[in-house]
C-alpha positions as CSV (number, residue, x, y, z in Angstrom):
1,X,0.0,0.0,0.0
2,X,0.8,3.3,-1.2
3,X,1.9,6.2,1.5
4,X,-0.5,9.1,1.6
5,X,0.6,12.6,0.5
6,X,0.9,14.5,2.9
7,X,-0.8,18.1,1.7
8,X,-0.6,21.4,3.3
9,X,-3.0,23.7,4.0
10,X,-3.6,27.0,3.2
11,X,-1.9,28.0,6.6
12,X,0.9,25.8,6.2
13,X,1.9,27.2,2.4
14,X,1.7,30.7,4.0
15,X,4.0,30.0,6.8
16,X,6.8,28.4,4.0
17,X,6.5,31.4,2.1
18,X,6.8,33.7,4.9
19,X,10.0,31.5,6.3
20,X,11.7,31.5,2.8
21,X,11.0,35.4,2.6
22,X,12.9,35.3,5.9
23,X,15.9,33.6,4.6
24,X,16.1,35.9,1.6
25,X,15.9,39.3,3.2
26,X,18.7,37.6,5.9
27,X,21.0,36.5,3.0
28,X,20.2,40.3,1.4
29,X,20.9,42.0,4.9
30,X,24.1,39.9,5.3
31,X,25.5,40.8,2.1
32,X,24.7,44.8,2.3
33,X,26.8,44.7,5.4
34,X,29.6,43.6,3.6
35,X,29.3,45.9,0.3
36,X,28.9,48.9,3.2
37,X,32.0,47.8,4.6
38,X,33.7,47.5,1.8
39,X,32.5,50.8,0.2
40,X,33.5,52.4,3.3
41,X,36.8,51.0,3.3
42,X,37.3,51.8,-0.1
43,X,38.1,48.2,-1.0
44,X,37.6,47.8,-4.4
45,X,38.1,43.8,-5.7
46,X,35.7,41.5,-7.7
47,X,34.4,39.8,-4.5
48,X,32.7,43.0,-4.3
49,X,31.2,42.3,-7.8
50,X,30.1,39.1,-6.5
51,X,28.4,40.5,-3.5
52,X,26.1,43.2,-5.8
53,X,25.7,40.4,-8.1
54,X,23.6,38.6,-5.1
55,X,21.9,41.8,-4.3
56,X,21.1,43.0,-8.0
57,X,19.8,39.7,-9.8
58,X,16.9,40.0,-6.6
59,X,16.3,43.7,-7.2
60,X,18.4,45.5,-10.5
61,X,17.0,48.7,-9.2
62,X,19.1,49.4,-6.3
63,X,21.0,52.6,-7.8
64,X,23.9,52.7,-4.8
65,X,25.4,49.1,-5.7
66,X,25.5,50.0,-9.5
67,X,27.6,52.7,-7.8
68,X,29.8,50.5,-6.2
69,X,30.3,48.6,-9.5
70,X,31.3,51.8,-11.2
71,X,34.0,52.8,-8.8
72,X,35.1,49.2,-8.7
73,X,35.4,48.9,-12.6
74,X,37.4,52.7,-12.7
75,X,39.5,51.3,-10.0
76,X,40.6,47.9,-12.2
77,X,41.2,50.4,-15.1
78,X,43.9,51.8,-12.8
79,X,45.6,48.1,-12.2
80,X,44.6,45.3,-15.4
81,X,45.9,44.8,-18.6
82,X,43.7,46.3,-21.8
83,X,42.7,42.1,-22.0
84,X,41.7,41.6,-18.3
85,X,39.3,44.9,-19.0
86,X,38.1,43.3,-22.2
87,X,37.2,40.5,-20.2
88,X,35.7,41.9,-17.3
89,X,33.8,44.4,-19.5
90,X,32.2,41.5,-21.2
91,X,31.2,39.4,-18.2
92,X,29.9,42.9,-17.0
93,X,27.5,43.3,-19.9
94,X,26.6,39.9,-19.4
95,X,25.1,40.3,-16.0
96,X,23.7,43.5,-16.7
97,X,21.8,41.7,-19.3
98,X,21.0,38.8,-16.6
99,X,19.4,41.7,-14.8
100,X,17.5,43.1,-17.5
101,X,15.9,39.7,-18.0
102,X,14.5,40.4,-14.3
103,X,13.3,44.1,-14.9
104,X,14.0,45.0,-18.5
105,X,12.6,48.8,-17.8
106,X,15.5,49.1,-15.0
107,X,16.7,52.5,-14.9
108,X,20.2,51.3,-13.0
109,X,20.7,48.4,-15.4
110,X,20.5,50.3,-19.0
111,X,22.3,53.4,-17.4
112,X,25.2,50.8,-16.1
113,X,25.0,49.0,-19.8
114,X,26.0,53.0,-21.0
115,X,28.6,53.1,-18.2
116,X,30.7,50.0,-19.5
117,X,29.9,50.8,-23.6
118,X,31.8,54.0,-22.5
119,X,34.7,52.2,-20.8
120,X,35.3,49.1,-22.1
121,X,38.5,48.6,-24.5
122,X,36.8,47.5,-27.7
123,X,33.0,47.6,-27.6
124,X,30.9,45.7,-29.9
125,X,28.0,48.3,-31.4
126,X,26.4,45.3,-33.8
127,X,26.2,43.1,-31.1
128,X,24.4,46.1,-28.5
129,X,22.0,46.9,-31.8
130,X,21.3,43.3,-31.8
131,X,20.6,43.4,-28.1
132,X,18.2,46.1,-28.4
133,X,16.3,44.8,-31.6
134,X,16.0,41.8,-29.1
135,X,14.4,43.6,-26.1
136,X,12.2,45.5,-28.4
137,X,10.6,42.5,-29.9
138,X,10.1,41.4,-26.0
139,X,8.2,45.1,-25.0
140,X,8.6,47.7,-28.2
141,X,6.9,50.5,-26.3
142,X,9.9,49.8,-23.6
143,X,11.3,53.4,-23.5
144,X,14.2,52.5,-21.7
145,X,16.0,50.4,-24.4
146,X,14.4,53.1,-27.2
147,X,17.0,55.6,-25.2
148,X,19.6,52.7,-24.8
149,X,19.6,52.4,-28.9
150,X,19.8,56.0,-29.4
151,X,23.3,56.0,-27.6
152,X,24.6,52.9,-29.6
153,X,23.1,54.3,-32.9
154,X,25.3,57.9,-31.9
155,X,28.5,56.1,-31.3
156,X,28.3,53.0,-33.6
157,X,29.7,54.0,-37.4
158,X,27.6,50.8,-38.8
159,X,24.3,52.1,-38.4
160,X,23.0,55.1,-40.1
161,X,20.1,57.3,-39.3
162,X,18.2,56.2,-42.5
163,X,18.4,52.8,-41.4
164,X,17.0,53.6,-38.0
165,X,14.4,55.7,-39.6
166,X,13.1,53.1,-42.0
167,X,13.4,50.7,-38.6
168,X,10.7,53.3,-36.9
169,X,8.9,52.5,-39.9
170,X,8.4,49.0,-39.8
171,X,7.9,49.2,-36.0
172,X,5.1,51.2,-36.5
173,X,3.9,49.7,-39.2
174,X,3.8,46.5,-36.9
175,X,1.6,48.7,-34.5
176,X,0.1,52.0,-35.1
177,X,0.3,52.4,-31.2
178,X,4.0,52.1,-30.6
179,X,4.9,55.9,-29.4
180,X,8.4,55.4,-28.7
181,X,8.7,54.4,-32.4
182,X,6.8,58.1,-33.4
183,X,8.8,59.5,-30.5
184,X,12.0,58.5,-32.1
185,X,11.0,59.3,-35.6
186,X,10.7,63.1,-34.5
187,X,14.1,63.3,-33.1
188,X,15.3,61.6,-36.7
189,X,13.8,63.7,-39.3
190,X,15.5,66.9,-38.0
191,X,18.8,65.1,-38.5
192,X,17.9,63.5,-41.9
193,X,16.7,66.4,-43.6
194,X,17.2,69.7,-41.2
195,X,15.8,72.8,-42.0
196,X,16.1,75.5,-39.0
197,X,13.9,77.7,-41.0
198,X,10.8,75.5,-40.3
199,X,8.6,74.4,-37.3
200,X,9.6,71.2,-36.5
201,X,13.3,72.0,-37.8
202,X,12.6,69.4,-40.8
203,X,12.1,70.2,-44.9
204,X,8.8,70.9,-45.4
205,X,8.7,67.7,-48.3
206,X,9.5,65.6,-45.6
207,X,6.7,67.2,-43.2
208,X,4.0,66.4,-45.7
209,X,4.6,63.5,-46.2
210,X,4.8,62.1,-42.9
211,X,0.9,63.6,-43.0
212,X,0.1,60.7,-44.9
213,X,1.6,58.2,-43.1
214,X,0.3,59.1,-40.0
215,X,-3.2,59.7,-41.0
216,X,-3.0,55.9,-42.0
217,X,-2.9,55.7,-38.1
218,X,-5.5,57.7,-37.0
219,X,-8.0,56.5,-38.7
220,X,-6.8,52.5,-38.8
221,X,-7.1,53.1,-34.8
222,X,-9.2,56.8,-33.8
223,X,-8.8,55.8,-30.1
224,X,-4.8,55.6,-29.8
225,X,-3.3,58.9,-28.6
226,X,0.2,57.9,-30.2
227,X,-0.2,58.7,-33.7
228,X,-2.2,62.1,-32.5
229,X,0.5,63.0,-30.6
230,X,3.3,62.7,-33.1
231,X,0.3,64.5,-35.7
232,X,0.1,67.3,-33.3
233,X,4.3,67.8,-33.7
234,X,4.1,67.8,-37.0
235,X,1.8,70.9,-36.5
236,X,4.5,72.4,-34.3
237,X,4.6,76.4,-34.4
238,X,8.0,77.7,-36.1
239,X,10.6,79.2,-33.7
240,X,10.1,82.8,-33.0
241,X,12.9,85.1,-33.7
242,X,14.3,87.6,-31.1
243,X,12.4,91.0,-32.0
244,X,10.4,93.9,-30.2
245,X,7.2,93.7,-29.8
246,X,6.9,97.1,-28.1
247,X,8.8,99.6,-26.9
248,X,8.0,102.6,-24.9
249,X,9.2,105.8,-23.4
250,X,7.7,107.8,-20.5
251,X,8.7,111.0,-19.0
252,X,5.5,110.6,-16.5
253,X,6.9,107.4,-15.4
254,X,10.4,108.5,-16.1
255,X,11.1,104.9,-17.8
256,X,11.8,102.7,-21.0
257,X,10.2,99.4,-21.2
258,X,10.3,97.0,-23.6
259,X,8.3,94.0,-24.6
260,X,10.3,91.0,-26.8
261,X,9.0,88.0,-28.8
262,X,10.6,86.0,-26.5
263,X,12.0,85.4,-22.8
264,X,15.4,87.4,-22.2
265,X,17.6,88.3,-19.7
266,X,19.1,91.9,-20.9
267,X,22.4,91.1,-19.3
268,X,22.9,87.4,-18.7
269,X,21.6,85.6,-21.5
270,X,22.9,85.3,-25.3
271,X,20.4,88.0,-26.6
272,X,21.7,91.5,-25.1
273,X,20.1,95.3,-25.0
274,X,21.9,98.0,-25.5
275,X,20.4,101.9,-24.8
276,X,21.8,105.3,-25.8
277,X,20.1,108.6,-25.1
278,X,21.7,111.7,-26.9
279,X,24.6,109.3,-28.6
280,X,25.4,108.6,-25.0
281,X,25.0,104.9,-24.1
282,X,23.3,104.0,-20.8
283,X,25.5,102.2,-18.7
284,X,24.8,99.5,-15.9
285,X,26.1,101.9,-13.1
286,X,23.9,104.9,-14.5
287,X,20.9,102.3,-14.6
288,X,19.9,99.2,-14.7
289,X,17.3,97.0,-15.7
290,X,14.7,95.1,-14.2
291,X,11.8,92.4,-15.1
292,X,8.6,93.5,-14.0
293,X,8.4,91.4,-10.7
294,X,12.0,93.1,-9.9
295,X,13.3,89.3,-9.9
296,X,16.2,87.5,-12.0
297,X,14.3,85.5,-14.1
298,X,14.1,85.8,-18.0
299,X,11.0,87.7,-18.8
300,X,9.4,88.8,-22.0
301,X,9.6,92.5,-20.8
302,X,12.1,94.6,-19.2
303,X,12.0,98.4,-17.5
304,X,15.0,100.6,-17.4
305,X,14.6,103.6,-15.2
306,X,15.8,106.5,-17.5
307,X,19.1,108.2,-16.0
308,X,18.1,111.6,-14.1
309,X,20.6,113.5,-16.2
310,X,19.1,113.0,-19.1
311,X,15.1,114.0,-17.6
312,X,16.0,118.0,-17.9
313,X,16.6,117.7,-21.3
314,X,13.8,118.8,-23.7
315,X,14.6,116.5,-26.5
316,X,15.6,112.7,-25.8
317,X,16.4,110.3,-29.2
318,X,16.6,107.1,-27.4
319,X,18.1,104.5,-29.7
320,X,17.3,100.7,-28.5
321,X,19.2,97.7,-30.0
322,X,18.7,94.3,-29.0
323,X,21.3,91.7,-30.3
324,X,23.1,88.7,-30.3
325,X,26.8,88.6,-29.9
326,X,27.8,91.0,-33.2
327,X,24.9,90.9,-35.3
328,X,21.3,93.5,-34.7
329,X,18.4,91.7,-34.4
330,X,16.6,94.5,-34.0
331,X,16.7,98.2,-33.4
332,X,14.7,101.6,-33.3
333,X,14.9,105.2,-31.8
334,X,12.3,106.7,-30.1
335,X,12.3,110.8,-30.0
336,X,10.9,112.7,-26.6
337,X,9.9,115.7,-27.1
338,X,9.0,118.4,-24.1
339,X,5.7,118.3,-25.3
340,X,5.1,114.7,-25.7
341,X,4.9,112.7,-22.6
342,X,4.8,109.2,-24.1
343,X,5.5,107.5,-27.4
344,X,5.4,104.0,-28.1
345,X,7.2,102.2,-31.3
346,X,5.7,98.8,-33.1
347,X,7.5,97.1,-35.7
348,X,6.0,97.1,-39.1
349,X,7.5,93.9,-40.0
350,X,6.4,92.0,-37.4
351,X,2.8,90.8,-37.2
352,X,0.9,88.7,-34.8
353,X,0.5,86.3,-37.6
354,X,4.4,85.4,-37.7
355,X,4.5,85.3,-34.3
356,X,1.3,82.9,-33.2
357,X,1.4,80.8,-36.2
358,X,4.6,79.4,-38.6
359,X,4.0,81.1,-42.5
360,X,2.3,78.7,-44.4
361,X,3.6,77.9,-47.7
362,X,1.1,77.1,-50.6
363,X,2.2,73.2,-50.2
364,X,1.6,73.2,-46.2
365,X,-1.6,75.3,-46.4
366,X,-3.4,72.6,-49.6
367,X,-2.0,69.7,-47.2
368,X,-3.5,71.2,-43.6
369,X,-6.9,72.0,-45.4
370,X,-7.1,68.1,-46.9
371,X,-5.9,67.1,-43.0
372,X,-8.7,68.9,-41.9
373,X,-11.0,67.8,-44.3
374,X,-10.4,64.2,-43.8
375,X,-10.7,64.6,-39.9
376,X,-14.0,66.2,-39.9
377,X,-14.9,63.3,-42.0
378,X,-13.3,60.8,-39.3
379,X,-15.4,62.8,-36.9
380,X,-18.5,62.3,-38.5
381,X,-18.1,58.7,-38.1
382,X,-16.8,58.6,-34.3
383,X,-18.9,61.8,-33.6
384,X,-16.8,61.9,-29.8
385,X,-13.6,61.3,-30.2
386,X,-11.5,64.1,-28.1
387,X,-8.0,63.0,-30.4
388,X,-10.0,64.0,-33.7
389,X,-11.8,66.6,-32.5
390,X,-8.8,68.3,-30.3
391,X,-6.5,68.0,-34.0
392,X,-9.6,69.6,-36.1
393,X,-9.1,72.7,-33.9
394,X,-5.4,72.8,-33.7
395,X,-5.4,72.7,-38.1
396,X,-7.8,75.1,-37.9
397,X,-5.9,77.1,-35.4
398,X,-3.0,76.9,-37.7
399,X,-4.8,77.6,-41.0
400,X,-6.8,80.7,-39.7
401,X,-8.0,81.0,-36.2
402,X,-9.7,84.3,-37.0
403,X,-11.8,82.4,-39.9
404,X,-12.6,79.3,-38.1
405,X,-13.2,81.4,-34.3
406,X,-16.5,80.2,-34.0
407,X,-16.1,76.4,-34.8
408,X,-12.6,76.6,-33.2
409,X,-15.3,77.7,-29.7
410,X,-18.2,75.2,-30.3
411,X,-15.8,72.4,-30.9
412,X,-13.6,73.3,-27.3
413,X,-17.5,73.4,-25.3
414,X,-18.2,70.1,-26.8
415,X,-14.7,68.8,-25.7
416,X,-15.5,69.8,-22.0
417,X,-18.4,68.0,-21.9
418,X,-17.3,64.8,-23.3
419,X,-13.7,64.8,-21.9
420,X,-14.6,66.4,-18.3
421,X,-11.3,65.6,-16.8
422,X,-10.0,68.0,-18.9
423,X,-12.0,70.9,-18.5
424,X,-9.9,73.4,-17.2
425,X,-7.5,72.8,-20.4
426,X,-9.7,73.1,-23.2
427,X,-11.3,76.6,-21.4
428,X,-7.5,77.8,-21.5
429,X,-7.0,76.8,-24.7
430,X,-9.9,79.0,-26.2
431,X,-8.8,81.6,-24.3
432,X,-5.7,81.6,-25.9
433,X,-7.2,81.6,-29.2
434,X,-9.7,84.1,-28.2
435,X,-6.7,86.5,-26.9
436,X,-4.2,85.4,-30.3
437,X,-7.3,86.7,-32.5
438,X,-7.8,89.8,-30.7
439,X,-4.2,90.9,-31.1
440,X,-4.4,89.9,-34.1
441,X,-7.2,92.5,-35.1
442,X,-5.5,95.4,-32.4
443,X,-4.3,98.7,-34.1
444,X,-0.7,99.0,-33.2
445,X,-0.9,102.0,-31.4
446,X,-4.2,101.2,-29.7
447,X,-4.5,102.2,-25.7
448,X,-7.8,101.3,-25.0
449,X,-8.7,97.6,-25.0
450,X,-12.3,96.1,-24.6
451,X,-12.6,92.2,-23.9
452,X,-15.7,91.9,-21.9
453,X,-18.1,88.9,-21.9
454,X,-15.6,86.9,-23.9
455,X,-15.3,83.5,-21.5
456,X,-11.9,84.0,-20.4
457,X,-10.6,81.9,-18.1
458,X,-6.7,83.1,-17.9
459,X,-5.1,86.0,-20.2
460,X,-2.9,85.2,-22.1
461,X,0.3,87.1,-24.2
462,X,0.0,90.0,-22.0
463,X,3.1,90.9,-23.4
464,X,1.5,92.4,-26.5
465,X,-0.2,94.5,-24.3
466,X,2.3,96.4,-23.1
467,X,1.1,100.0,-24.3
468,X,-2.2,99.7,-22.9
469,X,-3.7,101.9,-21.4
470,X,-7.6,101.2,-20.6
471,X,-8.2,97.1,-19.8
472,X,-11.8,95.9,-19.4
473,X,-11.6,92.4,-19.0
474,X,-15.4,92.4,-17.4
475,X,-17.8,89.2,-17.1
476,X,-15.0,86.6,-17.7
477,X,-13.9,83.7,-15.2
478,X,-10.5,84.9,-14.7
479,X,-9.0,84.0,-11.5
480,X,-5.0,84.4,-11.5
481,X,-3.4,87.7,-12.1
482,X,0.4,86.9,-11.7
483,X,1.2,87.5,-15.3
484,X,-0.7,91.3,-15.4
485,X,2.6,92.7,-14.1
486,X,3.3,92.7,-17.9
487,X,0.5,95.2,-18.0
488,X,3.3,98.2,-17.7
489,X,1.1,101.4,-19.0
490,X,-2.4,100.4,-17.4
491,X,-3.8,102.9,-15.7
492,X,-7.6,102.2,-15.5
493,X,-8.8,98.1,-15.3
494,X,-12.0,96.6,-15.2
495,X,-12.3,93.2,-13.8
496,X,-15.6,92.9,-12.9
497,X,-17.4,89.6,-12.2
498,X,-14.7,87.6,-12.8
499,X,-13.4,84.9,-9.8
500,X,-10.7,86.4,-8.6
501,X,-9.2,86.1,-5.1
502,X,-6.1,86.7,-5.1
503,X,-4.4,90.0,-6.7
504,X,-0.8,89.1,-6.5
505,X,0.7,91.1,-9.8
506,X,-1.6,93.9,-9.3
507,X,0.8,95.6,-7.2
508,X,3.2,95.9,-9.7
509,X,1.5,98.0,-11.9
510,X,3.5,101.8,-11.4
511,X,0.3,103.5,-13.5
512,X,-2.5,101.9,-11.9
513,X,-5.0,104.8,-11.2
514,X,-8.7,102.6,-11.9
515,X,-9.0,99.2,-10.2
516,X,-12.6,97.9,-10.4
517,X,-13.1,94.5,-8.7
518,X,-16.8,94.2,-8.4
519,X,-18.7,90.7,-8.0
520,X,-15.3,88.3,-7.2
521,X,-14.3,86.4,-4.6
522,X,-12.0,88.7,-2.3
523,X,-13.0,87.2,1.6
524,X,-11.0,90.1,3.3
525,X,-9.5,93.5,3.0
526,X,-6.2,92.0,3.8
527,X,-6.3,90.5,0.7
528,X,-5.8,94.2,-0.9
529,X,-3.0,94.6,0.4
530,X,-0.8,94.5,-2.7
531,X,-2.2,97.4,-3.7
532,X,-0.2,99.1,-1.3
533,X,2.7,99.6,-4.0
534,X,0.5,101.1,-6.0
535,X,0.9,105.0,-5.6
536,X,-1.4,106.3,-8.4
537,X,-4.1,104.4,-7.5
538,X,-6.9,106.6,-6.5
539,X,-10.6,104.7,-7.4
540,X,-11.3,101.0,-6.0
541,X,-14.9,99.4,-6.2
542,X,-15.0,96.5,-4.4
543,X,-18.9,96.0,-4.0
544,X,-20.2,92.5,-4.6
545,X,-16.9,90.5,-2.8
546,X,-17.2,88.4,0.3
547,X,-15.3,91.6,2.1
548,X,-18.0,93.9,1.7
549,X,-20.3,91.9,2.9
550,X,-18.2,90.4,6.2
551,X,-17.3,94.1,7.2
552,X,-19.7,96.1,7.8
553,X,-16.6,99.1,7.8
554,X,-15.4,98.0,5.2
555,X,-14.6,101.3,3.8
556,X,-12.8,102.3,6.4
557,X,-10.8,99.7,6.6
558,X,-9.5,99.8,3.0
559,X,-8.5,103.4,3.7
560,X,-6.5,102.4,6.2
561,X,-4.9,100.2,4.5
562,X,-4.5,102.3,1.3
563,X,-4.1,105.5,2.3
564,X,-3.6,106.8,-1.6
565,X,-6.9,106.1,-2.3
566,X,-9.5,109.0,-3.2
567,X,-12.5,106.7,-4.0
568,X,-13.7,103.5,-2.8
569,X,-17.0,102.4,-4.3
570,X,-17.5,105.4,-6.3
571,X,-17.4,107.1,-3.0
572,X,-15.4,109.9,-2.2
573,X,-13.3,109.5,1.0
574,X,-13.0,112.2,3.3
């Protein structure tokens, strides 16, 4: 007769686990003590090696022990022959490779494969190539070894970028939903076939014709966000050039400030601005400049207190250039008469079109309208699809956002309701359209500014609104105010039944005479109190805000705590 089985419960299978756990994390304790030791000793040998190996091939993503290797492996380079290296190079690889079989998306392990590729005597590119091709058909969306291949491909002369480009192409061609593939395309086509002159840095020929190709995608598979993605960088606006938007003079203020396409530092970064008044250039110790929250940060606008010996004179011809090492990107002088108090230059060369969207070439402009066409016709079929419907404003956006405003709006509501999550986004985004298309349609000298009612949410490209005078940004749903330190020359602005509650950025405003805040969400005078630093102001209306209706003194209280006023409410003070 047979002997029975013996089999273990449920209780007694727990309680072998738990005691081989126990042994493990003993055996992993017990050898940490000894690679501490050792590390702290500085003693650098290969039963070190050994004792990381123990460690690693349980859990490759312990960063300090691939440490430990490193300074091991740079401390044999000191003491072995160019064949012992070789040779423990080699056996190094093949670990690491042992421990990507455990966690091939291991951070430590693919950073340590570039480590020994860098040191090792003669290192074997087709063989690493190989390696990757082999991970990739194991996970291809593993964007660990996508980077690992992009550091052989740089430093191996066997593989060229046209061969790596046509292997993006039969990855994705595999599966419309590998991103890393589109990922890696992108950062190809500006090396194949560079163009700095266009948005995504490629030749246009090759631009349009990655439209086909990835319109393929979208509609073999609406749903994937990888082929939208890489659509939506092929839409990609071209880089803006270094230029003045604005730049204006004030005796009243006794300033020059200037507004730039682009985030500078006058004095630290690669774009400098240089100032003469009278042939006489301004100098740092005469005056210096400063952003408009009196920080070090680059900032799309700058303010440069005009030197007090020049303020007597009755004619200034300020002469502005803004450059990069020896070559003008752009210049103008400005003349101050006695009589004039302000004057504001605009370039006539640069339009809002060339700076919110790239110029369209005849080609790019036919190929965007089909891409559009062919969407909407997508979207007719999967009627909610956010991908389709999110690229059908972004061509129209790029085609003609003045033409399409309307549909550009209906289509951004419709995306808040069936993409919730995202709310807050897509109100932004029209916002920004709605704020692009209303510089785009400003006179260049205008200083008074309507945009009431419009839906707002945030403001946008407040740099273009430098010369400003009169703001009414009324009946919106604007609720932060950093950025509106840009707003230099404002002196009267409306910001009535918006949700504001915070006014940080007010306070920077030097011309700031009419601050209406009616209907928001201020819970307490203290929260005025940036308005202390403004010395012009003189009217505030605050009816309608939590604070009015909390403090019964209300009044009296903001007087105190802005003693510059003259109104508050519409009220005189006495």
């Amino acid at each position: 007769m047979h002997g029975r089985v013996k089999v273990r419960t449920t209780a007694e299978q727990a309680e072998v686990k738990r005691k081989e756990r126990e042994k493990k994390l003993q055996l992993y304790s017990a050898a940490l003590e000894k690679i501490f030791d050792k590390r702290n000793n500085s003693v650098f040998d290969e039963k070190g090696l050994s004792l990381c190996a123990e460690v690693l091939l349980v859990n490759p993503d312990f960063y300090t022990l691939w440490n430990f290797r490193k300074e091991i492996l740079v401390a044999f380079k000191e003491t072995r022959s160019t064949k012992d290296l070789q040779r423990l190079f080699e056996e190094e690889l093949s670990f690491i490779e042992s421990c990507l079989r455990v966690n091939p998306k291991s951070y430590g392990s693919w950073d340590h494969r570039i480590f020994v590729q860098q040191n090792i005597p003669h290192p074997n590119w087709t063989r690493e190539l190989a390696l990757c091709n082999k991970f990739l058909e194991y996970d291809e969306r593993n964007f660990h070894c996508w980077d690992y291949r992009r550091f052989v491909v740089k430093n191996s002369n066997s593989v060229t970028l046209q061969d790596e480009f046509d292997f993006t192409t039969t990855k994705i061609c595999n599966n419309f939903s590998n991103y890393s593939s589109w990922h890696y395309r992108s950062k190809l086509l500006p090396l194949l076939l560079p163009d700095p002159s266009q948005p995504a840095g490629t030749k246009e020929e090759a631009i349009l014709e990655e439209f086909e190709i990835v319109q393929n995608a979208m509609f073999t598979d609406p749903d994937d966000q990888s082929a939208w993605f890489y659509h939506r960088w092929l839409l990609g606006r071209g880089r803006v050039e270094p230029d003045f938007l604005q730049v204006i003079a004030s005796r009243a203020t006794k300033t020059l400030t200037i507004s730039v396409t682009k985030p500078i530092h006058p004095l630290e970064s690669c774009e400098k601005v240089e100032v003469s008044i009278n042939d006489t250039p301004v100098t740092a110790s005469s005056s210096k400049w400063h952003n408009p929250f009196h920080n070090d940060y680059y900032s799309p606008v700058w303010i440069l207190p005009l030197p007090k010996e020049f303020l007597s004179e009755t004619s200034l011809d300020i002469t502005v250039k803004l450059y990069a090492e020896s070559t003008t990107l752009a210049s103008c002088t400005l003349s101050l008469k006695e009589s004039t108090d302000r004057i504001c230059y605009r370039s006539n060369n640069l339009t809002p079109d060339t700076i919110f969207n790239s110029e369209l070439s005849a080609a790019k402009t036919a190929i965007l309208a089909k891409e559009l066409e062919a969407i909407q016709e997508l979207l007719q079929l999967e009627t909610e699809n956010k991908w389709a419907m999110l690229t059908v404003v972004q061509l129209m956006q790029a085609l003609n956002s003045q033409r399409y405003s309307a549909d550009i709006n209906n289509y951004l509501n419709t995306l808040s309701q069936i993409d919730p999550k995202r709310d807050n986004y897509y109100k932004d985004y029209k916002s920004k359209v709605t704020i692009e298309n209303q510089i785009k349609s400003m006179d260049g000298s205008q200083a008074k500014l309507v945009l009431k009612g419009l839906d707002l949410s945030t403001v946008y490209h407040l740099e273009h609104l430098v010369s400003v005078q009169v703001l009414d940004l009324s009946s919106n749903n604007i609720s932060r105010l950093h950025t509106f330190a840009y707003l230099q020359s404002v002196e009267s602005l409306d910001l009535d039944h918006n949700k504001i509650n915070s006014i940080e950025g007010l306070g920077l405003l030097p011309n700031l005479t009419h601050l209406s805040l009616r209907h928001n969400c201020l819970l307490k005078v203290d929260d005025l109190r940036p308005l202390q630093s403004c010395a012009a102001l003189k009217e505030l209306n605050l009816e309608g805000n939590a604070l009015t209706e909390d403090d019964t003194d209300y009044r009296n209280s903001v007087q105190q705590l802005l003693p510059q006023l003259t109104h508050v409410d519409s009220n005189p003070i006495n």
